[in-house]
C-alpha positions as CSV (number, residue, x, y, z in Angstrom):
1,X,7.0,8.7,-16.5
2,X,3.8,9.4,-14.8
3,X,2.3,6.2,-16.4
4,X,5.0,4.1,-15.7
5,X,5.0,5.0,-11.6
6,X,1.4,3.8,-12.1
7,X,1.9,0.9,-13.9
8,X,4.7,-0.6,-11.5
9,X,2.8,0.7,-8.0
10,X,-0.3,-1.6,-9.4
11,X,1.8,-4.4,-10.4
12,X,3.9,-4.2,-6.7
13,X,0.4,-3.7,-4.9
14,X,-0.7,-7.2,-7.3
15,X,2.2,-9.0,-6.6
16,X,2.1,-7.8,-2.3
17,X,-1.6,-9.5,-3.0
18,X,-0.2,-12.6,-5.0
19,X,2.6,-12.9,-1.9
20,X,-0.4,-12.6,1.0
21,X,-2.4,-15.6,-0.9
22,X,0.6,-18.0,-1.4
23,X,1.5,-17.4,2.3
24,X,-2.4,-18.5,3.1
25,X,-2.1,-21.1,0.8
26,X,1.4,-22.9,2.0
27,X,0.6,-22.5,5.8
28,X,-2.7,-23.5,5.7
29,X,-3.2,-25.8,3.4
30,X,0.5,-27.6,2.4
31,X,1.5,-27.1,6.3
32,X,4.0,-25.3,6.4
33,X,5.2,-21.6,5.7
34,X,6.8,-19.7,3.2
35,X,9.7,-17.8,5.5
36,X,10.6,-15.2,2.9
37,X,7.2,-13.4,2.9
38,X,7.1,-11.4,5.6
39,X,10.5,-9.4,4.5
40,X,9.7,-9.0,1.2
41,X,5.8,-8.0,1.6
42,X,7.9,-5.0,3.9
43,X,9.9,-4.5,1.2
44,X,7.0,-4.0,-1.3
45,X,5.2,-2.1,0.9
46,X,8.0,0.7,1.3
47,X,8.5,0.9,-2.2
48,X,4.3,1.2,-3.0
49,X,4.2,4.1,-0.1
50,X,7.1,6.1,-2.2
51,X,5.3,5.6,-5.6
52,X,2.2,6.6,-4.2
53,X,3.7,9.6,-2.7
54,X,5.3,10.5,-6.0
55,X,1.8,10.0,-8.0
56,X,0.1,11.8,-4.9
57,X,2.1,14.8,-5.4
58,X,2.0,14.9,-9.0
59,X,-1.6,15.0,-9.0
60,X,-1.5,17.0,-6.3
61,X,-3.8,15.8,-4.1
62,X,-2.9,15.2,-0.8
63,X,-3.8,12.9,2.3
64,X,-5.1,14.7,5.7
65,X,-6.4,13.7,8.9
66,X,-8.8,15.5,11.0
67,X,-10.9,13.9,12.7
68,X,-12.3,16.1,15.1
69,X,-12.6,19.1,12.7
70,X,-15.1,17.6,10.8
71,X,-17.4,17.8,13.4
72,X,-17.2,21.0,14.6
73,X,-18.8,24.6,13.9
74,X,-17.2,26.9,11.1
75,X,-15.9,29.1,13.8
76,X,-14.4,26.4,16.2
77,X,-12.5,24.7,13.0
């Protein structure tokens, strides 16, 4: 199950790409945009976030944010 999570976040993160570049390429360069993109880009991006959790967790690693903790003395973290 693990390898399949995988497979389909790459292919919904390739496909989020493929949407981005047709968007460029329609309102740019044939004049006129594609008006579907933006909801289903959203859409794409929601479900990569919950895959990514899922493989996050299963590997168990996990995101944090600290950016002023980094800097500071052993005792003051």
């Amino acid at each position: 199950l693990d390898t399949a999570v995988e497979w389909l976040l790459a292919a919904l993160l390739a496909v989020l790409v493929l949407i981005g570049g047709a968007q460029i390429v329609w309102r740019f360069v044939l004049g006129s945009p594609l008006s579907w993109v933006i909801e289903v880009s959203i859409l794409l991006m929601v479900w990569a976030t919950m895959l990514a959790g899922y493989v996050g967790v299963r590997r168990n690693v996990h995101l944090s944010a600290d950016f002023t903790g980094f800097q500071a003395r052993p005792r003051v973290r």
